[in-house]
Predicted model as a PDB file, atoms N, CA, C, CB and O in Angstrom, pLDDT in the B-factor column:
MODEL        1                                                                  
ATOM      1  N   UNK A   1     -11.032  40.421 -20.271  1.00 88.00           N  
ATOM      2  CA  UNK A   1     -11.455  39.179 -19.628  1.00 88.00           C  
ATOM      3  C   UNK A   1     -11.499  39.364 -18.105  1.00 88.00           C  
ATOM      4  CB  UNK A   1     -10.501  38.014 -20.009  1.00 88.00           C  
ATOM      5  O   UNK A   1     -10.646  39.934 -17.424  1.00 88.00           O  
ATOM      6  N   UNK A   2     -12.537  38.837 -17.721  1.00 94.00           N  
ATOM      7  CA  UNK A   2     -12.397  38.677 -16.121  1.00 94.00           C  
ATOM      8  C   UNK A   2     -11.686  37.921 -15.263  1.00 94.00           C  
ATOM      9  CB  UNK A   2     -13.326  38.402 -15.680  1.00 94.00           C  
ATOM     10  O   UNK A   2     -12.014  36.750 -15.453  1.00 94.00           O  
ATOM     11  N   UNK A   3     -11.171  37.975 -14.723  1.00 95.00           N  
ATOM     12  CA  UNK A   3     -10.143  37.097 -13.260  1.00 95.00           C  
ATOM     13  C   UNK A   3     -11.081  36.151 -12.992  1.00 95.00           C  
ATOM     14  CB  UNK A   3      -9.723  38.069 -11.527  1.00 95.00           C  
ATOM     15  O   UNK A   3     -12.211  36.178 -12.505  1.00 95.00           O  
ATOM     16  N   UNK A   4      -9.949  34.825 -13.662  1.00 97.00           N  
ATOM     17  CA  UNK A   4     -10.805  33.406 -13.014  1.00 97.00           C  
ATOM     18  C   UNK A   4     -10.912  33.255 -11.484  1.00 97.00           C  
ATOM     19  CB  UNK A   4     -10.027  31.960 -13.459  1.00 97.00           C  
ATOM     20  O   UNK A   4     -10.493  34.228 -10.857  1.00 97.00           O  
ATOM     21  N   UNK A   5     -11.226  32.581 -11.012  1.00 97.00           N  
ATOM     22  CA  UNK A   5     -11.683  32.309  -9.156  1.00 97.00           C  
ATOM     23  C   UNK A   5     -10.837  31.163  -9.321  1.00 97.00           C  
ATOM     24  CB  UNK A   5     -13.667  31.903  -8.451  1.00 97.00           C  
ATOM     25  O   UNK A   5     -10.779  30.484 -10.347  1.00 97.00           O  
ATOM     26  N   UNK A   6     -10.052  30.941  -8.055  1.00 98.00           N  
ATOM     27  CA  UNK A   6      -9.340  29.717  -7.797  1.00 98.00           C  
ATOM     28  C   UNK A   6     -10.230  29.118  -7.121  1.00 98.00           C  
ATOM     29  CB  UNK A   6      -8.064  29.760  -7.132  1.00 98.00           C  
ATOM     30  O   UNK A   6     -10.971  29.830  -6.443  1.00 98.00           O  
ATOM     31  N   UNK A   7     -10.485  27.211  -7.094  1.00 98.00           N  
ATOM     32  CA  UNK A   7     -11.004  26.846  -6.263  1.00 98.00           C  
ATOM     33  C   UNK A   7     -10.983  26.643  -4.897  1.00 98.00           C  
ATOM     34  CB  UNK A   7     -11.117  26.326  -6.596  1.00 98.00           C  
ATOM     35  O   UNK A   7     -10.983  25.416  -4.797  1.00 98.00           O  
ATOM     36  N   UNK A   8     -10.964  27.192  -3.601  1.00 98.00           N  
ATOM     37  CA  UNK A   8     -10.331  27.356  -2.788  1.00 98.00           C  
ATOM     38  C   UNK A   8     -10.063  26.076  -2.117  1.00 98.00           C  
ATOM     39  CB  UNK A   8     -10.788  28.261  -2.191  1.00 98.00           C  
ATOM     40  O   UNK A   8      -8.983  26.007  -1.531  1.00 98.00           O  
ATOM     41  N   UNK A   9     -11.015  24.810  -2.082  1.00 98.00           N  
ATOM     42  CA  UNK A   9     -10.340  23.559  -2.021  1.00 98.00           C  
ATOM     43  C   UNK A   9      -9.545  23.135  -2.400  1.00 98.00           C  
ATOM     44  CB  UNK A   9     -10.678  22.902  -2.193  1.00 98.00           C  
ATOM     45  O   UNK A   9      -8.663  22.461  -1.868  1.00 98.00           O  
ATOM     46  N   UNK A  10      -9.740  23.526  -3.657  1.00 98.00           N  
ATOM     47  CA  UNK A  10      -8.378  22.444  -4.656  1.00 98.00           C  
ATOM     48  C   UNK A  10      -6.996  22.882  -4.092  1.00 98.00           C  
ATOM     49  CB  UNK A  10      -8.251  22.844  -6.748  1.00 98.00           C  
ATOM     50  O   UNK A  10      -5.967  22.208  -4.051  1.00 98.00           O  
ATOM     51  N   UNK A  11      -7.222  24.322  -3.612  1.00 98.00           N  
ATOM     52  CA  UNK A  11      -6.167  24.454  -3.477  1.00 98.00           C  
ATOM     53  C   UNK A  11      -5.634  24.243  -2.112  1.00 98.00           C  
ATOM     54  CB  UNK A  11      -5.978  25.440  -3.968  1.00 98.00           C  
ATOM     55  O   UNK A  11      -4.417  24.112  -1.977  1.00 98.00           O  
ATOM     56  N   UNK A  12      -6.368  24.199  -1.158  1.00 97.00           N  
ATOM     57  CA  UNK A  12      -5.956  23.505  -0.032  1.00 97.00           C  
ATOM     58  C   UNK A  12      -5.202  21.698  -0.467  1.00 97.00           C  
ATOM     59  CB  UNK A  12      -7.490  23.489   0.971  1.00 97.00           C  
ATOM     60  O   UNK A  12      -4.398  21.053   0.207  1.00 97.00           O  
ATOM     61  N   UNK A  13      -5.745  21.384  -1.589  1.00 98.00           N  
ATOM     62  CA  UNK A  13      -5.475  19.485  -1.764  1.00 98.00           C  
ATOM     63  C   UNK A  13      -4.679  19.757  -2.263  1.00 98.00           C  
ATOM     64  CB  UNK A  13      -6.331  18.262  -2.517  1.00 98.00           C  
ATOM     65  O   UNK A  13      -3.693  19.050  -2.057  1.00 98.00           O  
ATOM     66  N   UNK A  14      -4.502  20.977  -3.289  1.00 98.00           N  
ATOM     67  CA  UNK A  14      -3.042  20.514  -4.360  1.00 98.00           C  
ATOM     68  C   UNK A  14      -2.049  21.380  -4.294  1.00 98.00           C  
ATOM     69  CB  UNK A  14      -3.273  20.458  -6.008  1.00 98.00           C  
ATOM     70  O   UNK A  14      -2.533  22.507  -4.187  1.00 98.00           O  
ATOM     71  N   UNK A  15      -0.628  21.410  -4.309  1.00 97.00           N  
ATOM     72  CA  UNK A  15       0.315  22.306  -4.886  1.00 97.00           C  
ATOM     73  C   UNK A  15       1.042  21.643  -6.219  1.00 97.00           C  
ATOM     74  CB  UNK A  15       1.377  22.684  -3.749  1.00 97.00           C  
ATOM     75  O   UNK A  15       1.220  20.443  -6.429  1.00 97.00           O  
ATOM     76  N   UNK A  16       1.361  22.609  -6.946  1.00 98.00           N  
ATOM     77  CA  UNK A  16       2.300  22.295  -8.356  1.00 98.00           C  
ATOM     78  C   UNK A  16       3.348  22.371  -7.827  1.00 98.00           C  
ATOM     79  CB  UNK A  16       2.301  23.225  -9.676  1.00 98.00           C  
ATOM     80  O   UNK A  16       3.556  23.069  -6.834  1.00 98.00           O  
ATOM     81  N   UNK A  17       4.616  21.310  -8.687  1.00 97.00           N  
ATOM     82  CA  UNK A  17       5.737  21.397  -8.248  1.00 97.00           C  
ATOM     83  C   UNK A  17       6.273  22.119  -8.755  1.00 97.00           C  
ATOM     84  CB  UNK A  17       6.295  20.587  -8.171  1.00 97.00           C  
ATOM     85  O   UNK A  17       5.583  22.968  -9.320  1.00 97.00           O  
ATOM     86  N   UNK A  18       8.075  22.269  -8.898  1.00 97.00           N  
ATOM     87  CA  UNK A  18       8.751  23.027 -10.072  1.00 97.00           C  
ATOM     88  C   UNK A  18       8.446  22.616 -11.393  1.00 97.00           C  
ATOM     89  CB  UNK A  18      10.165  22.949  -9.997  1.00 97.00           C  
ATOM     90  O   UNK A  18       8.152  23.328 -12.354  1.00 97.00           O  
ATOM     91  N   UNK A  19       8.541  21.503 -11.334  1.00 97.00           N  
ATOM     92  CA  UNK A  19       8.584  21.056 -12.686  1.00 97.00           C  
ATOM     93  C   UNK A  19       6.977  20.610 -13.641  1.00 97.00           C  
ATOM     94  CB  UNK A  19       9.579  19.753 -12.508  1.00 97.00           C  
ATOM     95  O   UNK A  19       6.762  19.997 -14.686  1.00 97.00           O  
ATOM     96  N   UNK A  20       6.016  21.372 -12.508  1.00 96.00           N  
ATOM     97  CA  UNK A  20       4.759  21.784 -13.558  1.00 96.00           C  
ATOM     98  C   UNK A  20       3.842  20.718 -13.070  1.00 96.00           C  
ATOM     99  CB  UNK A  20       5.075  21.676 -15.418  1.00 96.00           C  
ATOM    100  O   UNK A  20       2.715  20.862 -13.544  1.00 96.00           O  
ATOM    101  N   UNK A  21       3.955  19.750 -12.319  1.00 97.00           N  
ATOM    102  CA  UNK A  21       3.161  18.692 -12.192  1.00 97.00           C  
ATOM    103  C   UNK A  21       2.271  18.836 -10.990  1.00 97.00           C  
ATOM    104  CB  UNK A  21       3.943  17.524 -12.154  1.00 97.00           C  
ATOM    105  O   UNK A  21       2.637  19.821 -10.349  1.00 97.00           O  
ATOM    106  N   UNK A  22       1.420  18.338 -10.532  1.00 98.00           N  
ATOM    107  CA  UNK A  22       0.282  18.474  -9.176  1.00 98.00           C  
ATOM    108  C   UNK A  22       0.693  17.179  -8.111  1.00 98.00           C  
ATOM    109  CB  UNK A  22      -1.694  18.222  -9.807  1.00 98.00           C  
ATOM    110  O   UNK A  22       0.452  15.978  -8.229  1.00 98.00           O  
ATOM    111  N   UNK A  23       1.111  17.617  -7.480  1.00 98.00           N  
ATOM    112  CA  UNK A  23       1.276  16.588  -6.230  1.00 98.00           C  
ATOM    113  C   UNK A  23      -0.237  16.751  -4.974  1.00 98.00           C  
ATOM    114  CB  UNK A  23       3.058  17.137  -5.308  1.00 98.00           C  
ATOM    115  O   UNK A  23      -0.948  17.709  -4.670  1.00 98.00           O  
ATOM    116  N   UNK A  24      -0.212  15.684  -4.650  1.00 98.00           N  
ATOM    117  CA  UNK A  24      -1.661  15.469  -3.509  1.00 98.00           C  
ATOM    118  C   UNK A  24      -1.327  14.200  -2.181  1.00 98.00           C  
ATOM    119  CB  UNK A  24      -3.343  14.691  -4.693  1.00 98.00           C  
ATOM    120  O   UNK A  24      -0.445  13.341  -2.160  1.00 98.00           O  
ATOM    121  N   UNK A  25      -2.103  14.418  -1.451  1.00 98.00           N  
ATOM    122  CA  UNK A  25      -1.825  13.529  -0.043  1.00 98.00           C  
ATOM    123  C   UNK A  25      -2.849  12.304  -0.464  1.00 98.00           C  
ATOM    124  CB  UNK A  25      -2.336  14.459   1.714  1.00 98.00           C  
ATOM    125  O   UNK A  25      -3.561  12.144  -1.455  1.00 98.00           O  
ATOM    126  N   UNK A  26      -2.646  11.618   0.554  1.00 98.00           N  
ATOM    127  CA  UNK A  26      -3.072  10.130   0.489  1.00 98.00           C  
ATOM    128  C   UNK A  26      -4.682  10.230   1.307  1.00 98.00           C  
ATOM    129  CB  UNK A  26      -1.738   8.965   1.430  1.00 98.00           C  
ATOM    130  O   UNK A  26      -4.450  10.742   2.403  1.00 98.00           O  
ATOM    131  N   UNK A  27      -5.727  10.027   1.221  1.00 97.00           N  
ATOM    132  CA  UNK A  27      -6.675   9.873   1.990  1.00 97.00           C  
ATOM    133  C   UNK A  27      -6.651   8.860   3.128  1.00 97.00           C  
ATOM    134  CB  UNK A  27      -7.578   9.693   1.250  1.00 97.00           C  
ATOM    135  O   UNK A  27      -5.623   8.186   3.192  1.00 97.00           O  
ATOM    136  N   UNK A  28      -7.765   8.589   4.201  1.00 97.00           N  
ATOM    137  CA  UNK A  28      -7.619   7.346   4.829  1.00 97.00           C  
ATOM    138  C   UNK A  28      -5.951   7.238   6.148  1.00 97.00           C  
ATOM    139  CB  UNK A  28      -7.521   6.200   3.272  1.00 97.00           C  
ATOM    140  O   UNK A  28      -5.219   6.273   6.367  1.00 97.00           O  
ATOM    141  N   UNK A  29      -5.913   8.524   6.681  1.00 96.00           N  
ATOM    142  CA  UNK A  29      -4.715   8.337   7.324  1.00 96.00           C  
ATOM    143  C   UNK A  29      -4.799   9.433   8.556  1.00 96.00           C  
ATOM    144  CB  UNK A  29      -3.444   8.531   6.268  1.00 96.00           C  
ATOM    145  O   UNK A  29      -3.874   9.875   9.238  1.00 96.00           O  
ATOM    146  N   UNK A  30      -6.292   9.744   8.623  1.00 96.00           N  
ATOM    147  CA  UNK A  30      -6.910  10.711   9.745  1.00 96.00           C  
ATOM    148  C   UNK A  30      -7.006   9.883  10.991  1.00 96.00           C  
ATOM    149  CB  UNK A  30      -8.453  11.322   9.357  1.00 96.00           C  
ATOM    150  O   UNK A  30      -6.381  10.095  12.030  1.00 96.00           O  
ATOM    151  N   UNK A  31      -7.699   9.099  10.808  1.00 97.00           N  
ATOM    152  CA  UNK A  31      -8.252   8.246  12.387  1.00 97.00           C  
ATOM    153  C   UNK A  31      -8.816   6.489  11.819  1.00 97.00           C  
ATOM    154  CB  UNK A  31     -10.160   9.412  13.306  1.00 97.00           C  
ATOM    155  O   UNK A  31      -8.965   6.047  10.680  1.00 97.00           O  
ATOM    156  N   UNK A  32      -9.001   5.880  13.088  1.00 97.00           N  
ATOM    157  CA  UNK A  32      -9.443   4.711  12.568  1.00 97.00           C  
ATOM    158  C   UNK A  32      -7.576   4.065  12.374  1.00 97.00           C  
ATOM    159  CB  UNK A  32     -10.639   5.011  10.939  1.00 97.00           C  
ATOM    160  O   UNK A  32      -7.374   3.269  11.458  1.00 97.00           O  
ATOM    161  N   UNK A  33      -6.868   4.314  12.910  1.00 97.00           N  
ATOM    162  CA  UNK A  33      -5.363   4.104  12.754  1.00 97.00           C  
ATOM    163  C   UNK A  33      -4.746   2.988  13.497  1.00 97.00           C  
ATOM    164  CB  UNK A  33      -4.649   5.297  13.168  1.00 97.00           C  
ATOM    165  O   UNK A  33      -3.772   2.388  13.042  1.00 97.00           O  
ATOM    166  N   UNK A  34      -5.353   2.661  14.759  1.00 97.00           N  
ATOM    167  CA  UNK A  34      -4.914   1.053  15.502  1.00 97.00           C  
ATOM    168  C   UNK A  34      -4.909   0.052  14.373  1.00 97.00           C  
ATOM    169  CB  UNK A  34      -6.159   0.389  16.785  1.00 97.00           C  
ATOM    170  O   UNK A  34      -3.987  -0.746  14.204  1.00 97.00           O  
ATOM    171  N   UNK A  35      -6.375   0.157  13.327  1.00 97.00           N  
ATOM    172  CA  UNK A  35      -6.521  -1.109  12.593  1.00 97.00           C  
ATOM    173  C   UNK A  35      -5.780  -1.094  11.542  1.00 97.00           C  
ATOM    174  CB  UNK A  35      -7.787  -1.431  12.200  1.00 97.00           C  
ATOM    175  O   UNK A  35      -5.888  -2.149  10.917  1.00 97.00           O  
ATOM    176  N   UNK A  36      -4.766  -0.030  10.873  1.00 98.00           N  
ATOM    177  CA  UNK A  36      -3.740  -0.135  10.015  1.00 98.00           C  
ATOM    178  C   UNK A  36      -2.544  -0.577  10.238  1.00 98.00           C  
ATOM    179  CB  UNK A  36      -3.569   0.777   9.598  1.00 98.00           C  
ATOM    180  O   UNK A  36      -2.189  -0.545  11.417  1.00 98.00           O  
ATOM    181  N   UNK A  37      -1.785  -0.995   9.449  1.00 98.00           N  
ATOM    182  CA  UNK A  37       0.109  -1.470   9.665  1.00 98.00           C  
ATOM    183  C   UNK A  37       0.492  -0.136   9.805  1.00 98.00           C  
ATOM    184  CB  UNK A  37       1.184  -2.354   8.134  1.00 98.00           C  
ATOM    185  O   UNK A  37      -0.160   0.892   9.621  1.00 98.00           O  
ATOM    186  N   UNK A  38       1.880  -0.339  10.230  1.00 98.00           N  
ATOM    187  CA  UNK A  38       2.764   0.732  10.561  1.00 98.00           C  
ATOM    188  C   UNK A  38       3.319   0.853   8.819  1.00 98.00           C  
ATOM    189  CB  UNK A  38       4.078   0.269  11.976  1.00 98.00           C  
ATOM    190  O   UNK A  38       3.515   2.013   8.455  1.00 98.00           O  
ATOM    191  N   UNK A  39       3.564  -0.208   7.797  1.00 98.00           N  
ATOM    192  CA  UNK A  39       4.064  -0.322   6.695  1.00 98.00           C  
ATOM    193  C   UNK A  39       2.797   1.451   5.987  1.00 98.00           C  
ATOM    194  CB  UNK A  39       3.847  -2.367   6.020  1.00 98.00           C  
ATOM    195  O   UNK A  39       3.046   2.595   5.604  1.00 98.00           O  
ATOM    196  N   UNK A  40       1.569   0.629   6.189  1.00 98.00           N  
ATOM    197  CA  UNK A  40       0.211   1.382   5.476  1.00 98.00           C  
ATOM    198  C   UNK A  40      -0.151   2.682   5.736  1.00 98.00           C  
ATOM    199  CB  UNK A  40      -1.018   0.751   5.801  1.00 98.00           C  
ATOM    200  O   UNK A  40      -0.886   3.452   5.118  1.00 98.00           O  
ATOM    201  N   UNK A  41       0.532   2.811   6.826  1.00 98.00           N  
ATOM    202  CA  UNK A  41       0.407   3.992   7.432  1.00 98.00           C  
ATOM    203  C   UNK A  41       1.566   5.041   7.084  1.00 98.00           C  
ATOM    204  CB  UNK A  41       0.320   3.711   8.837  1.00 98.00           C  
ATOM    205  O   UNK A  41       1.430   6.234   7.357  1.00 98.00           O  
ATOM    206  N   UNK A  42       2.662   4.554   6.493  1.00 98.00           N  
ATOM    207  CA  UNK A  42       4.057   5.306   6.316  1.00 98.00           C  
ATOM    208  C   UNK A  42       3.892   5.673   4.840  1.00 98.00           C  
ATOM    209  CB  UNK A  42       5.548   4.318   6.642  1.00 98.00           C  
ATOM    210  O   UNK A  42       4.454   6.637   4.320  1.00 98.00           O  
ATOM    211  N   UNK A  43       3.058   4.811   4.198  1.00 98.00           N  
ATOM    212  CA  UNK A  43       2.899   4.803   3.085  1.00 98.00           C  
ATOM    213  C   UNK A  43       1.883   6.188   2.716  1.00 98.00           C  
ATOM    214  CB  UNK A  43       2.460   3.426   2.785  1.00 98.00           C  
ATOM    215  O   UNK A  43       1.989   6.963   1.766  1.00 98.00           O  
ATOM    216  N   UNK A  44       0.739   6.180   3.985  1.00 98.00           N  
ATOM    217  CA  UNK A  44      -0.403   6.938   3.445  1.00 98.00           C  
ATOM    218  C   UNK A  44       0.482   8.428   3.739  1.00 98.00           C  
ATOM    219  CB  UNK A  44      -2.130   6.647   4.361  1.00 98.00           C  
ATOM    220  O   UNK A  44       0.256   9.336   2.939  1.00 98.00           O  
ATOM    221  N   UNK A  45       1.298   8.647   4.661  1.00 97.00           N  
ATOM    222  CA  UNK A  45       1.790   9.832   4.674  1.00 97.00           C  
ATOM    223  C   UNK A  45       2.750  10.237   3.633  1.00 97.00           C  
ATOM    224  CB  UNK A  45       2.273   9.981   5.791  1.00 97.00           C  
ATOM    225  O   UNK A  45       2.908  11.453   3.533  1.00 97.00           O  
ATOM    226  N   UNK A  46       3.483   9.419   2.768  1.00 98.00           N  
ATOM    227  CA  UNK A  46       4.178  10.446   1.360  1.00 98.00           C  
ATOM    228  C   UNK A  46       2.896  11.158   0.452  1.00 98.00           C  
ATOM    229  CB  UNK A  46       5.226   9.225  -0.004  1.00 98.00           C  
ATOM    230  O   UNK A  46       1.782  10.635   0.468  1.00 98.00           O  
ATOM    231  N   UNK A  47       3.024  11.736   0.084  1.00 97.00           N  
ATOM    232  CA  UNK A  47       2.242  12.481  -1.146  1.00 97.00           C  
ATOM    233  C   UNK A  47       3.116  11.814  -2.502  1.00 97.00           C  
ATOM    234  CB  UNK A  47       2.392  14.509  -1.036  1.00 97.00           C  
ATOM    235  O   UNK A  47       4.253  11.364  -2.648  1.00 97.00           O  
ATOM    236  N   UNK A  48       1.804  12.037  -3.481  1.00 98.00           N  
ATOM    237  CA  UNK A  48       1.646  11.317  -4.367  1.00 98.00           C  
ATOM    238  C   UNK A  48       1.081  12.636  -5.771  1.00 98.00           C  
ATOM    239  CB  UNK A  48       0.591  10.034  -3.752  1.00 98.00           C  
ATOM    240  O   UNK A  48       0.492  13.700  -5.578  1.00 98.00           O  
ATOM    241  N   UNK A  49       1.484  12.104  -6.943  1.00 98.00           N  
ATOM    242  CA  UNK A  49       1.389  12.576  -7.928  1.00 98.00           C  
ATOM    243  C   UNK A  49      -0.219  12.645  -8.188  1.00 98.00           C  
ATOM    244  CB  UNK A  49       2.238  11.899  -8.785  1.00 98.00           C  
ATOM    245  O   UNK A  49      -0.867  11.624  -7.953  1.00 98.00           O  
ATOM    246  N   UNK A  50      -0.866  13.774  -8.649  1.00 98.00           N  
ATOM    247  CA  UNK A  50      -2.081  13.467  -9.179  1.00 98.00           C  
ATOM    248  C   UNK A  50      -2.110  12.913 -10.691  1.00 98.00           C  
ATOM    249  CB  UNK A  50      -2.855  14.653  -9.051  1.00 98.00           C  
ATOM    250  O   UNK A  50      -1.328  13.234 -11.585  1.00 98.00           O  
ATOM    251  N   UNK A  51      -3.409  11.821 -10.795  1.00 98.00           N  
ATOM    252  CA  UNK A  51      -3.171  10.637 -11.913  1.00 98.00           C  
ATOM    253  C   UNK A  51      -3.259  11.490 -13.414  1.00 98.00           C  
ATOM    254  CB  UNK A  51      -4.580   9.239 -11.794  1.00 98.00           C  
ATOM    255  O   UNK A  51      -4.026  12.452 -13.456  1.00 98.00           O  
ATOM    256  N   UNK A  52      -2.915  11.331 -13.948  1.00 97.00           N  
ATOM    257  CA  UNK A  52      -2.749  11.826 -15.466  1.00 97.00           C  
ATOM    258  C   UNK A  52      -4.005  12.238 -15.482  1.00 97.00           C  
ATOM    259  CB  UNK A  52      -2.336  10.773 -16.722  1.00 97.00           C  
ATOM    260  O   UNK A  52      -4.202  13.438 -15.292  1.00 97.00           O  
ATOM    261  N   UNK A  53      -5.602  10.979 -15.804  1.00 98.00           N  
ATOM    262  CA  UNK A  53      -6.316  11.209 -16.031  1.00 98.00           C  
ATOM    263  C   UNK A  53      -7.530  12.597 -15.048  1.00 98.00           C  
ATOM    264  CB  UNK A  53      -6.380  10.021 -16.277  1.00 98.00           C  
ATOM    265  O   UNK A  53      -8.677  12.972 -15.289  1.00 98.00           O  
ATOM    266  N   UNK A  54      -6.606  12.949 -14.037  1.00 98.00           N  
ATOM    267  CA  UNK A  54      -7.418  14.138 -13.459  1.00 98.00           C  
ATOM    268  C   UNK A  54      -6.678  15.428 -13.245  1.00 98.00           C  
ATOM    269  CB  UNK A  54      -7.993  13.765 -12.123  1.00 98.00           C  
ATOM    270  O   UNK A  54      -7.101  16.325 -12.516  1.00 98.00           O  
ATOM    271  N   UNK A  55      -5.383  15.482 -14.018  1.00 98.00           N  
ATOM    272  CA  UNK A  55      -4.338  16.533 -14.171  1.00 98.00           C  
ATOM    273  C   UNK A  55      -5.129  17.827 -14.608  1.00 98.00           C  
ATOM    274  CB  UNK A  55      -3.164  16.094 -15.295  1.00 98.00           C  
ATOM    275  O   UNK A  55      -5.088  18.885 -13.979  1.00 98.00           O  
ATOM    276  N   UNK A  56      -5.996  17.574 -15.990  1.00 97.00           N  
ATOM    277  CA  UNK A  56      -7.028  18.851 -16.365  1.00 97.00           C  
ATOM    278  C   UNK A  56      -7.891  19.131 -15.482  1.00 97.00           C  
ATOM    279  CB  UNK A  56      -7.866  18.705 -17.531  1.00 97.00           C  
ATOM    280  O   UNK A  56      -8.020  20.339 -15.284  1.00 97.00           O  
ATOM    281  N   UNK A  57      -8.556  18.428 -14.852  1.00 97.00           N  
ATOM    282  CA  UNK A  57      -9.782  19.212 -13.879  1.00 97.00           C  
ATOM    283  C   UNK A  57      -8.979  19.841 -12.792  1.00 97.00           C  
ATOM    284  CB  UNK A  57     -11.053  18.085 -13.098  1.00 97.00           C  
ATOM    285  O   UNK A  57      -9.234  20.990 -12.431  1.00 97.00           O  
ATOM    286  N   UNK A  58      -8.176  19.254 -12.341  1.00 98.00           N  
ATOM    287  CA  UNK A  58      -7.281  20.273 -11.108  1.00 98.00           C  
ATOM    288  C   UNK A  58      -6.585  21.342 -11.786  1.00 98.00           C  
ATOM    289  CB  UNK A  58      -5.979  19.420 -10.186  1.00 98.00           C  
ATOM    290  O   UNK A  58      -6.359  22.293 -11.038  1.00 98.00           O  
ATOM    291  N   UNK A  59      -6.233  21.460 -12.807  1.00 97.00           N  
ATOM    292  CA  UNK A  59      -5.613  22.860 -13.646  1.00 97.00           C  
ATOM    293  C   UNK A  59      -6.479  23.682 -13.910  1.00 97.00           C  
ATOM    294  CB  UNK A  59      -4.978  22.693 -14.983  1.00 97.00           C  
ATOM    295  O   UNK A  59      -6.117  24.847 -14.071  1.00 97.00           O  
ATOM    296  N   UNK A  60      -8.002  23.312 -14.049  1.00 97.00           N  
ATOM    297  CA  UNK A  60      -9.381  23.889 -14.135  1.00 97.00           C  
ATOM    298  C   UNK A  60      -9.043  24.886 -12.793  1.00 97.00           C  
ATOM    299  CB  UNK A  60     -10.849  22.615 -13.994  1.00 97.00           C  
ATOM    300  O   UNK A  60      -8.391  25.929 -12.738  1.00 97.00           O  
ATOM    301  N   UNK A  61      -9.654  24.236 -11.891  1.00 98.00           N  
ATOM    302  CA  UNK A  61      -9.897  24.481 -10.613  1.00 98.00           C  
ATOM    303  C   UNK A  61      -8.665  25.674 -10.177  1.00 98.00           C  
ATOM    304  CB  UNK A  61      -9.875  22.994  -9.778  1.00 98.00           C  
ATOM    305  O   UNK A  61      -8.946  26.801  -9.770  1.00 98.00           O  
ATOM    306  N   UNK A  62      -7.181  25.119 -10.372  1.00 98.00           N  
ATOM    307  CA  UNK A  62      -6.211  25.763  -9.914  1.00 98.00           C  
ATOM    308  C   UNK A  62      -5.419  27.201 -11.497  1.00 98.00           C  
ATOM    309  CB  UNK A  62      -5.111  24.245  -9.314  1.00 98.00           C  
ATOM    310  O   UNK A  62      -4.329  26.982 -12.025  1.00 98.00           O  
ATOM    311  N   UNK A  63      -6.101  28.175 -11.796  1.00 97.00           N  
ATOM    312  CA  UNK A  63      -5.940  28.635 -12.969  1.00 97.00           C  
ATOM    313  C   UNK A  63      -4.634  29.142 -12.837  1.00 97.00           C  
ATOM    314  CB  UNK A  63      -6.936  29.526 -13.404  1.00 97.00           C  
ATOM    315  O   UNK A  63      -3.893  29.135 -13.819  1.00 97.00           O  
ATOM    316  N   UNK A  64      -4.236  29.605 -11.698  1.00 96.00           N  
ATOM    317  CA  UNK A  64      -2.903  30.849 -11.362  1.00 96.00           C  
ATOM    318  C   UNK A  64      -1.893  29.918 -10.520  1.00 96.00           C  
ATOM    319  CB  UNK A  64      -3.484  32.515 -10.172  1.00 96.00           C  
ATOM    320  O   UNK A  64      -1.041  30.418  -9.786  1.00 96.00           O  
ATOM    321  N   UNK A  65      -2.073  28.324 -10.703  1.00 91.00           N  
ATOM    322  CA  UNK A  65      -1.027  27.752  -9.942  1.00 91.00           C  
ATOM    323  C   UNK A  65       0.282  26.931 -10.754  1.00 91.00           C  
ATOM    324  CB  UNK A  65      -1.775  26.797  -9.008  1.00 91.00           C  
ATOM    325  O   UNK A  65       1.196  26.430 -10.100  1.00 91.00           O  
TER     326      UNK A  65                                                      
ENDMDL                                                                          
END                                                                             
């Protein structure tokens, strides 16, 4: 078999944790930032679980992660 290609985006967006799951950042927290709360803004910076329903296409993308 041939060596799958990682997607090299995905993998800039995603890392797996220990425990096997895909964590990802929040969009919307680049610029345009006066017109947000300080609450919305604290919020957009935790990272966040990727949703169940797109767990397979990022495992696609990420074969060796």
């Amino acid at each position: 078999m041939p060596k799958l290609k990682t997607h090299r985006g995905a993998a800039k967006r995603f890392r797996k944790t220990a425990t096997g799951k895909f964590v990802r950042q929040h969009s919307h927290a680049r610029h345009i930032l006066t017109s947000k709360t300080s609450k919305r803004k604290r919020k957009l910076d935790q990272s966040e679980l990727v949703a169940p329903a797109d767990i397979k296409r990022v495992r696609a993308l990420l074969p060796y992660a």
